[in-house]
C-alpha positions as CSV (number, residue, x, y, z in Angstrom):
1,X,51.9,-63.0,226.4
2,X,54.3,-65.2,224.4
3,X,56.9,-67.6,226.5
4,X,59.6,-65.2,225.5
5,X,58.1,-62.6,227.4
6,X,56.8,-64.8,230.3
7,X,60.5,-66.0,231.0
8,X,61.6,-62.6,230.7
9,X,59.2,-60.9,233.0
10,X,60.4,-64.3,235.4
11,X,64.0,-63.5,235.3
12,X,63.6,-60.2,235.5
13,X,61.4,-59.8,238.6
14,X,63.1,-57.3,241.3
15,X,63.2,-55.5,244.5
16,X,59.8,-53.7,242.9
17,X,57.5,-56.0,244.7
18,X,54.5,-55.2,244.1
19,X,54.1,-55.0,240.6
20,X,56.2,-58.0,239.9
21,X,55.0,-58.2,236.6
22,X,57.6,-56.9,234.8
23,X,55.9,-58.0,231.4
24,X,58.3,-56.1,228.8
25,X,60.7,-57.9,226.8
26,X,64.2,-56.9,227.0
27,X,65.0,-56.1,223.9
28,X,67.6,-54.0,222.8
29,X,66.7,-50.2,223.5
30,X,67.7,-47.3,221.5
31,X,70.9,-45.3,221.0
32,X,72.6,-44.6,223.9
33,X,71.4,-42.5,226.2
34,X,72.3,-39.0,226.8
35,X,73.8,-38.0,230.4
36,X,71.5,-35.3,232.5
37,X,72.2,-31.6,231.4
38,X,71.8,-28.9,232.1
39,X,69.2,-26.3,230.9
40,X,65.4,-25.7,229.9
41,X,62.9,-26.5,227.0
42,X,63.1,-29.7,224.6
43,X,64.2,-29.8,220.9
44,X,62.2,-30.1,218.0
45,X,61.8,-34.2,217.9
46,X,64.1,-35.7,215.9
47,X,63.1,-39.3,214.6
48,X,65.4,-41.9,214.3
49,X,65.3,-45.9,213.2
50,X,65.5,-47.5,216.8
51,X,68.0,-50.0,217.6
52,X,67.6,-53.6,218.4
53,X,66.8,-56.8,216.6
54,X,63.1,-58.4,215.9
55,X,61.3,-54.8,215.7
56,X,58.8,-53.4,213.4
57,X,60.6,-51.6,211.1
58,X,57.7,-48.8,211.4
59,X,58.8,-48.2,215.0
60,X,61.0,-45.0,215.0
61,X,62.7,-43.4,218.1
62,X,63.5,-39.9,219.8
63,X,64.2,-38.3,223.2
64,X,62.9,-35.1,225.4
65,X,64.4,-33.3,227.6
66,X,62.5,-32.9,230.7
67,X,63.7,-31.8,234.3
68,X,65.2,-33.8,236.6
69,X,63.5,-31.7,239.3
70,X,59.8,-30.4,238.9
71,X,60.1,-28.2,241.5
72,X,63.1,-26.7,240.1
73,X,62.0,-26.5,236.2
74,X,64.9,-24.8,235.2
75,X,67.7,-26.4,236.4
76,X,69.1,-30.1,235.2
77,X,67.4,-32.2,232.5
78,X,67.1,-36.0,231.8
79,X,66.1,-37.6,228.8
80,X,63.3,-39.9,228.5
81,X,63.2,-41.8,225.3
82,X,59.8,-42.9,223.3
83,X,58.7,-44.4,220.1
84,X,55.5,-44.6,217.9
85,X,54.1,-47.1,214.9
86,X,52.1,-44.6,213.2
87,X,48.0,-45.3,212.9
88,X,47.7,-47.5,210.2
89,X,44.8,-45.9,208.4
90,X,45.2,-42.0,208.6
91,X,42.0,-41.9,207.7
92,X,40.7,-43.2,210.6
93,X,43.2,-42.0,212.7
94,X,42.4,-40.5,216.6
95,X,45.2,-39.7,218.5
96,X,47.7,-41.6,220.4
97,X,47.6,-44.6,223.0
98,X,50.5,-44.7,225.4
99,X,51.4,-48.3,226.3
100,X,52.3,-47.8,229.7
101,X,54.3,-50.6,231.3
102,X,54.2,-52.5,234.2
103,X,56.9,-52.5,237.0
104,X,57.9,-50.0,238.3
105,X,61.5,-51.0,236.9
106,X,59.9,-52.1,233.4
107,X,60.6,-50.6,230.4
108,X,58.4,-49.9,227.6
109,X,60.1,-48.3,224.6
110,X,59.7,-51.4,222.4
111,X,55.9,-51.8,223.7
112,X,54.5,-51.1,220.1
113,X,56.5,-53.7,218.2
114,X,55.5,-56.1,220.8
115,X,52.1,-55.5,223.1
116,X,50.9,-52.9,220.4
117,X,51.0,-55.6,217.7
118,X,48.4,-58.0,219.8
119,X,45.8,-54.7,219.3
120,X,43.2,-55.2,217.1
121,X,42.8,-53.7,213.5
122,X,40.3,-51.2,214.4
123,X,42.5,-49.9,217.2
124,X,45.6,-49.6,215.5
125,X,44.5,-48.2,212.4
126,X,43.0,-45.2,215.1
127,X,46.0,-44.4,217.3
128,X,49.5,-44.1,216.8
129,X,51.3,-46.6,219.2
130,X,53.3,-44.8,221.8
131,X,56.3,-46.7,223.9
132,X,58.3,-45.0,226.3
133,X,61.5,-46.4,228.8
134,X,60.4,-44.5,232.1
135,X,62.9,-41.8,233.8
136,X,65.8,-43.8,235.2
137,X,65.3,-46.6,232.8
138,X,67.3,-47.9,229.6
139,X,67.5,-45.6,226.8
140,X,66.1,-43.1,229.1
141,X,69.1,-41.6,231.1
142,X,69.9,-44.2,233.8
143,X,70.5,-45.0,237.2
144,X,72.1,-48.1,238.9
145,X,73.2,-48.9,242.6
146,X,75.5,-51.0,241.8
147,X,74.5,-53.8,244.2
148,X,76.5,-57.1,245.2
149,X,75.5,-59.6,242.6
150,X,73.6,-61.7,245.3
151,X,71.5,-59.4,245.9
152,X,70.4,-59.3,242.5
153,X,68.8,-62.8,243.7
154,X,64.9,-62.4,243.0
155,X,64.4,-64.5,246.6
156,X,67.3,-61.2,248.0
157,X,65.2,-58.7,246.4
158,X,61.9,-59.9,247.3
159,X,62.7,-59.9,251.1
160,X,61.4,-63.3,252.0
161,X,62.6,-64.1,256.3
162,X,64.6,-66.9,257.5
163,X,63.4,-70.6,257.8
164,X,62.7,-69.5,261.5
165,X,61.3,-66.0,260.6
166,X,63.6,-63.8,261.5
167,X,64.2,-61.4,259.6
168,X,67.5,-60.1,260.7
169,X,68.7,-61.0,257.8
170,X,66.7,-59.1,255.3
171,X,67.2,-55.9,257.8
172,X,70.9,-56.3,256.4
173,X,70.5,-56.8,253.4
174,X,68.3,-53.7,253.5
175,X,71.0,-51.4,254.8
176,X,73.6,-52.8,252.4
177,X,71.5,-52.2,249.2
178,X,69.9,-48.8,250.4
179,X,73.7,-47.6,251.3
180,X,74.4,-48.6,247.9
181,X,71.8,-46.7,246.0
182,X,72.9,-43.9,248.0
183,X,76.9,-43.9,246.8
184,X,75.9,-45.1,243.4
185,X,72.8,-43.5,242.3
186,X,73.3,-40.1,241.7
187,X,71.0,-36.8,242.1
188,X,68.4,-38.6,239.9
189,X,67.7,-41.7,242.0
190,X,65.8,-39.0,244.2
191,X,63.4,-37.9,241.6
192,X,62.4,-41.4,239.9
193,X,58.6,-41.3,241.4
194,X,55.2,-42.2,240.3
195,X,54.2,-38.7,239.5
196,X,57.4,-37.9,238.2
197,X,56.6,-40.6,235.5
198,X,53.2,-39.3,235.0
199,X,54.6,-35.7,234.3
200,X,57.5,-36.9,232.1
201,X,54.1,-38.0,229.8
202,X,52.8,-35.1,230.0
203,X,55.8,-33.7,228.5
204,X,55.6,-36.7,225.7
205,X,52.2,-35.7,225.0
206,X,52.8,-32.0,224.8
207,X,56.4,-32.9,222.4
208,X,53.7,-35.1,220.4
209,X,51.2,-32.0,219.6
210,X,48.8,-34.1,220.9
211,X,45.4,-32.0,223.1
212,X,44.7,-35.4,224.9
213,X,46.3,-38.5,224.8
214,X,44.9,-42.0,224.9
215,X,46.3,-44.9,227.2
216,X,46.4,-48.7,227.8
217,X,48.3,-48.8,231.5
218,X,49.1,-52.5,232.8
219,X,49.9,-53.8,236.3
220,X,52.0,-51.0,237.8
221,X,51.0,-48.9,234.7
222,X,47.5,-48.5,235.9
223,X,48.7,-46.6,239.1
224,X,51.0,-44.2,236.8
225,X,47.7,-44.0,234.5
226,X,45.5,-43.0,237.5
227,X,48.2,-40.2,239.0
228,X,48.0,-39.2,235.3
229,X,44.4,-38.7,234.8
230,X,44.6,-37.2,238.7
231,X,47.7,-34.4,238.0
232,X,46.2,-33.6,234.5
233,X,42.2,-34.5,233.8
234,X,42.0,-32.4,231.0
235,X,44.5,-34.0,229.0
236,X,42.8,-37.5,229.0
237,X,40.8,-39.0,226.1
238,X,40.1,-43.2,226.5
239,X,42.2,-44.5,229.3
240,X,42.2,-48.4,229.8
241,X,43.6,-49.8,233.3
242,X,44.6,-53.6,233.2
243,X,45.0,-55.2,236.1
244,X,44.8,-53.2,238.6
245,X,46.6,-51.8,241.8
246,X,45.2,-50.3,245.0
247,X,45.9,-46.6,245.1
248,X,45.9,-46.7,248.9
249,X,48.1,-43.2,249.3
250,X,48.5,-44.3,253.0
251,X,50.7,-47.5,251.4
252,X,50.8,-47.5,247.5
253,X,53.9,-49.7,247.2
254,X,53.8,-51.5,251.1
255,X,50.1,-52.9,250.1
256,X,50.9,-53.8,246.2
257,X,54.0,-56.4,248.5
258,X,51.0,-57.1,251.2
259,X,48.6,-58.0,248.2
260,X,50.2,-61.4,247.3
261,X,49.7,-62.7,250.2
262,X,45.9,-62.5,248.6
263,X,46.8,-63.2,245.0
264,X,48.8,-66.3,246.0
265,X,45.5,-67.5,248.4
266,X,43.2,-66.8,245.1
267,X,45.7,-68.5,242.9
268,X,47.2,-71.6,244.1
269,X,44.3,-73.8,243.8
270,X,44.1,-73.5,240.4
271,X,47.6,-74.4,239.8
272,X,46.4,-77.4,242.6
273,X,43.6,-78.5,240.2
274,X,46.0,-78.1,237.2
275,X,49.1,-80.6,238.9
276,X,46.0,-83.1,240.3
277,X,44.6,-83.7,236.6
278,X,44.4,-87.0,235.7
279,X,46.6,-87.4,232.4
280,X,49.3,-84.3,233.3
281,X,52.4,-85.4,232.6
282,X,53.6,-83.2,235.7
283,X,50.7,-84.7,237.9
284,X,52.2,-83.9,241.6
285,X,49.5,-85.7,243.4
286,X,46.4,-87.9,243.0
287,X,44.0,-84.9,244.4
288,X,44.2,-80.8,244.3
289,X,43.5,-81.3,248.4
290,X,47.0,-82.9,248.5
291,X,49.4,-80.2,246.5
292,X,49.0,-77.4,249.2
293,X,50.7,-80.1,252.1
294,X,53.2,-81.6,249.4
295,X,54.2,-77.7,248.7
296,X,54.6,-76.5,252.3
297,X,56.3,-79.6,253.3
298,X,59.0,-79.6,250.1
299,X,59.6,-75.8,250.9
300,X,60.0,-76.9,254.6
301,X,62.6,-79.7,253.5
302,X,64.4,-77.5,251.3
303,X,65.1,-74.7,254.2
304,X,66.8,-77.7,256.4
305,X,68.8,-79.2,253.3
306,X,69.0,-77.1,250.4
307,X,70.2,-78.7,246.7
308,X,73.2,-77.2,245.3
309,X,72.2,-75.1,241.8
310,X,75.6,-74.3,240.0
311,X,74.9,-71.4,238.0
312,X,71.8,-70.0,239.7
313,X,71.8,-67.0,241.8
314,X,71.5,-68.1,244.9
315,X,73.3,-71.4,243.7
316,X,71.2,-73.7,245.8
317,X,67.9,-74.6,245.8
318,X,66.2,-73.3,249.2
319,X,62.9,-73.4,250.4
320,X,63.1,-69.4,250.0
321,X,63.6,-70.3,246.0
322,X,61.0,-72.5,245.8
323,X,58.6,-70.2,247.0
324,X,59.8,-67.7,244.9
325,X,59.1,-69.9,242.1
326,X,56.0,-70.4,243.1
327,X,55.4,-66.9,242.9
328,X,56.3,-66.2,239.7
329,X,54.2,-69.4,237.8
330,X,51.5,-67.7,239.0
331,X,51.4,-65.1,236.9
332,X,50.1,-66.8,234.3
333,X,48.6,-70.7,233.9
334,X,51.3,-71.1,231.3
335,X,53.6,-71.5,233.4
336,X,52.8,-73.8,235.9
337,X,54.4,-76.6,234.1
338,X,58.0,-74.7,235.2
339,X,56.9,-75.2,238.8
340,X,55.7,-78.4,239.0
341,X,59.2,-79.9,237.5
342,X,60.7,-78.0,239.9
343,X,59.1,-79.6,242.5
344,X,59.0,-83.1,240.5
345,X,63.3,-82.3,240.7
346,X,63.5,-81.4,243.7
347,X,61.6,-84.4,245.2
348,X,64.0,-86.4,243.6
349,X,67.1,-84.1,245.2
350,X,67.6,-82.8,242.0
351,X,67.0,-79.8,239.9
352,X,66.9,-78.9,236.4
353,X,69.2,-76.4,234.5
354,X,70.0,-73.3,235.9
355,X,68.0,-70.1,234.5
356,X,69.7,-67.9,232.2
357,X,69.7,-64.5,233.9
358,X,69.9,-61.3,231.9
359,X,72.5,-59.5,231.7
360,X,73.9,-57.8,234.9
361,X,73.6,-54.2,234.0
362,X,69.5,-54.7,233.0
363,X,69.4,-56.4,236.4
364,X,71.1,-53.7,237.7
365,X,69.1,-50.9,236.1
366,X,65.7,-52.4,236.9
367,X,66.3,-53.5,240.2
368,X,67.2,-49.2,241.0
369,X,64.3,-47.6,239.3
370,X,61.7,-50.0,241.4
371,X,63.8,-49.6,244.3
372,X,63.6,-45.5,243.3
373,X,59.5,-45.6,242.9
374,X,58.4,-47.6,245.6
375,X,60.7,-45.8,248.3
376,X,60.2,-42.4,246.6
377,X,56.4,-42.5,246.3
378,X,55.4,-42.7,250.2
379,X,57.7,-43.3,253.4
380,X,58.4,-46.9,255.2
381,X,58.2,-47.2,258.7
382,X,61.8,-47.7,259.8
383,X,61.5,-50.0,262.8
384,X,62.5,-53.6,263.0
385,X,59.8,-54.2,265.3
386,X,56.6,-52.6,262.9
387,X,58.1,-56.0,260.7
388,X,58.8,-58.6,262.6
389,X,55.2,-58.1,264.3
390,X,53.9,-57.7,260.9
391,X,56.0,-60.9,259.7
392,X,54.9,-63.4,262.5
393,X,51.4,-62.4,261.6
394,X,51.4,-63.0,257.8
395,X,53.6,-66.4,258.3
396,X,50.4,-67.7,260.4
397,X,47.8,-66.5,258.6
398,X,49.5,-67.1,254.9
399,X,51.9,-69.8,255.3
400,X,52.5,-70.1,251.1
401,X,54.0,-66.6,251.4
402,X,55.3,-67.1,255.0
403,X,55.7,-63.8,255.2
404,X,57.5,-62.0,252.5
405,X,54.2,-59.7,251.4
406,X,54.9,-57.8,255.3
407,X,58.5,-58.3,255.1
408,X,61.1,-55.4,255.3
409,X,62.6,-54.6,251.4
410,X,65.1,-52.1,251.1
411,X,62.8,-49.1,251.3
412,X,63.2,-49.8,255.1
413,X,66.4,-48.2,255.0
414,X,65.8,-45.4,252.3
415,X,68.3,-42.5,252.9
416,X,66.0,-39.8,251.5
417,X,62.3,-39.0,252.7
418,X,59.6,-38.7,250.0
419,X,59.8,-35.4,248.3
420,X,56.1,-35.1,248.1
421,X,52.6,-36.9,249.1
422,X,51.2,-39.8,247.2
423,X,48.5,-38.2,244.5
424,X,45.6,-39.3,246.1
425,X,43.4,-41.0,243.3
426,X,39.5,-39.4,243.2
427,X,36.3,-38.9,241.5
428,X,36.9,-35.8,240.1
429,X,37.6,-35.4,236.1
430,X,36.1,-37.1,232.9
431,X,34.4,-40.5,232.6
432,X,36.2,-41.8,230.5
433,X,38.4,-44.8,232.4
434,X,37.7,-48.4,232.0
435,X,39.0,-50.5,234.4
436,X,39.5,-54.8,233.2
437,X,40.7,-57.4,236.1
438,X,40.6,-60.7,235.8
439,X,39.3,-62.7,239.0
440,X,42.5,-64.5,239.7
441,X,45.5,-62.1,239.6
442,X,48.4,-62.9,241.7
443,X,50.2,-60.1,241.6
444,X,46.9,-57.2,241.4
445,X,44.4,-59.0,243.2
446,X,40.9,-58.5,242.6
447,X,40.3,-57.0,246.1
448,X,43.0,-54.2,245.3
449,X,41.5,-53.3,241.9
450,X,38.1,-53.0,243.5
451,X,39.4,-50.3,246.1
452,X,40.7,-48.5,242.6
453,X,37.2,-48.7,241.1
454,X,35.8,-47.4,244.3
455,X,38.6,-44.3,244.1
456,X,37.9,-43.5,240.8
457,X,34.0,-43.5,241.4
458,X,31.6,-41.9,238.3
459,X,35.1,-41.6,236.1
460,X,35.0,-45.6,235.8
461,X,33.4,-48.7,235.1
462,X,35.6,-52.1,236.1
463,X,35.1,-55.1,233.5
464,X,36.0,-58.1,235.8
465,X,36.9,-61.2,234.0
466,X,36.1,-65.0,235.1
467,X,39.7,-65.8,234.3
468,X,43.2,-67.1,236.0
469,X,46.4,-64.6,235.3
470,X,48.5,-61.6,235.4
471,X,47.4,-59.4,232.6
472,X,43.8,-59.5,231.4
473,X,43.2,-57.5,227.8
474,X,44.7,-59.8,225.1
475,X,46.1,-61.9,227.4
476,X,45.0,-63.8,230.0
477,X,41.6,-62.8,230.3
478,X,38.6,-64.0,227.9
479,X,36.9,-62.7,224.6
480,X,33.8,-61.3,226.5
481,X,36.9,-58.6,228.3
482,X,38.8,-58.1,225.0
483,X,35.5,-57.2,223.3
484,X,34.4,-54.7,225.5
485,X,38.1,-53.1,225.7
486,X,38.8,-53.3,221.9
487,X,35.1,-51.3,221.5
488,X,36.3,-49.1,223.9
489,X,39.3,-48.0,222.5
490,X,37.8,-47.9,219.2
491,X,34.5,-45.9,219.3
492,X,34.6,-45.2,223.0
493,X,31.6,-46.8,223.4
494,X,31.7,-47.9,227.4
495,X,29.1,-50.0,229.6
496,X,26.7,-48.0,231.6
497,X,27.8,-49.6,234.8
498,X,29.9,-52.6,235.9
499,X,30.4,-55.5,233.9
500,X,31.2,-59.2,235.0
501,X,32.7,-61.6,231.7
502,X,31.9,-64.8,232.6
């Protein structure tokens, strides 16, 4: 992933905990996009040049029309907007692969201009690239809650507790945003799920011509690839899943937030090694031993005497921030040099320039849609107590994330029960999933991915990666992982069993 993207995926993190990894540029999407309807069927697909600067000018654009309502398949339509790079050698030409994009609040429509381009030869002269904004987001027809621009604060949205713990605060701010959604989302905010997403590509597929569809799903993509391949087997041809969540239907979005209490645990010591190395320009401390103490105690400092941040949202730096921060540099090694002059700043009662934050409405539009799929895809408990008991518990055993993973988000106060049960991810359909995760993943944990290997049983093997980062195929993972993937996807050639890429 390029720094571009990196800061983007940073600055655009929301209220969508648990897949934080919001790794799609925000790039300007297509024409505007059409209001919900009403009526049945889609049009014959009409492409179109999409909009927006620093895209291949293969990529071409169109919309479906697809109901709002599955249950109710004749009534009101959305559109959902996707694009394709045709295979580059007709010749050898397979099918499609849908780039399915992390989140949920991500979009994706520009994924094969970007991602698609890191694909090797052989796979892009076999598939036509497929991008698509998910239902709710950007040139897809699109919701918003309009929330305070506070709360737009990644350390608001993320519900991190008070200095002390409480978490009265967050409780509020859960109300206020979850009454907001309510006045300002419309009918559609209700229908923005995981397998709603999963059937709208169905319908992509379907518009395409297409029997079976190929797929490369990342982060929060891999769940909506594994509802796919669950609500319509037959459909699926090579499906890769990078970096993995745990389908848990008892949870899904509560454990992806309760995972980075694990991710940060797996991942901090190598940003600890990294800020101890002799000859770092941002060396924080003389030994790796030492940077978990400096850490706590310059969070601790910062919750008793915050730094003002003109410009920044909040504009101070807390000890909330800071761990936020932390957070985020862990995606991806790359990044730790943002962190440790943050620290190096803030040491010094200082702090660098303020962020520049996207623009207000892709805040706005993002933060609804994750809001929409993690409180849509399985009910929260609704009582204080289940998080403040859950709270005190995570602070002791996890004092990096002092709490936030358990913490009460917004779906605490959802106005609308789910309108169906999680899919409930199993054994039964085609072998032809590959799992990749790298070892160290803050945000999809290796422990989570191996519960979605164990799920998927005889349909998958997992190709775990000896590697630090968010994102594993062409990323942050190693040759040995991109090999095996890029065969994959090209000949469909697949290991007999588990595979470990040292």
């Amino acid at each position: 992933m390029n720094r571009i993207k990196r800061n983007a995926a940073l600055l655009t993190a929301t209220a969508t905990a648990a897949v934080l990894a919001l790794t799609a540029p925000l790039t300007a999407t297509a024409a505007a996009p059409a209001p919900a309807t009403t009526g049945a069927g889609a049009a014959a697909l009409d492409w179109t040049k999409c909009e927006g600067s620093g895209l291949d000018p293969r990529q071409e654009c169109t919309t479906i029309e697809v109901p709002m309502d599955y249950a109710d398949p004749d009534g009101r339509t959305i559109s959902v907007a996707f694009s394709r790079i045709p295979a580059e050698n007709p010749k050898a030409r397979r099918g499609v692969l849908l780039l399915i994009p992390g989140g949920p609040g991500g979009g994706g429509l520009n994924r094969p201009s970007g991602r698609g381009q890191d694909l090797p030869q052989e796979v892009r002269d076999a598939y036509d690239l497929i991008g698509f904004d998910p239902r709710g987001y950007g040139a897809s027809s699109p919701v918003s809650c309009g929330l305070d621009r506070a709360d737009l604060a990644t350390s608001k949205l993320r519900p991190w507790p008070a200095p002390d713990g409480s978490i009265t605060e967050n409780l509020a701010t859960a109300r206020r945003m979850a009454d907001a959604c309510a006045r300002n989302g419309g009918e559609l905010i209700q229908h923005i799920s995981t397998a709603n997403e999963a059937r709208d590509l169905d319908r992509i597929r379907a518009a395409l011509g297409e029997r079976k569809v190929s797929a490369w799903g990342v982060s929060y993509g891999t769940y909506v690839g594994a509802v796919y391949g669950e609500l319509f087997p037959h459909r699926t041809d090579r499906i890769v899943l990078d970096s993995n969540d745990d389908p848990d239907p008892a949870r899904v979005g509560r454990g992806w937030l309760a995972a980075y209490e694990a991710g940060v645990e797996d991942n901090f010591p190598e940003f600890a090694a990294w800020a101890s190395r002799p000859g770092n320009p941002y060396r924080l401390a003389g030994t790796a031993a030492e940077v978990r103490p400096l850490f706590l105690a310059l969070a601790a400092r910062l919750d008793r005497e915050p730094i003002p941040w003109p410009g920044a949202n909040p504009e101070e730096l807390n000890g909330n921030v800071l761990r936020q921060t932390m957070l985020d540099s862990l995606y991806d090694p790359d990044d730790y040099q943002a962190l440790a002059e943050l620290i190096l700043a803030a040491r010094k009662g200082t702090v660098p320039p303020a962020p520049q934050a996207p623009p207000e409405e892709i805040l706005q539009n993002s933060a609804a849609v994750g809001a929409a799929t993690l409180c849509n895809d399985v009910a929260w408990p609704a009582s204080p107590a289940v998080y403040e008991k859950a709270v005190a518990e995570s602070r002791a055993e996890y004092p990096l994330t002092a709490g936030m993973p358990r913490n009460a988000m917004l779906c605490a106060a959802w106005p609308w029960k789910p309108k169906e049960s999680p899919v409930r991810i199993t054994d039964d359909g085609p072998a032809t999933i590959m799992l990749i995760q790298n070892e160290r993943d803050v945000a999809t944990p290796l422990a989570g991915a191996r519960k979605l290997r164990e799920a998927l049983g005889r349909r998958a093997v997992m190709v775990t990666v000896d590697s630090t980062g968010h994102d594993a195929y062409l990323d942050n993972g190693n040759a040995c992982g991109d090999r095996t993937v890029t065969r994959f996807l090209a000949t469909g050639e697949r290991p007999r069993r588990d595979v470990h890429c040292a």
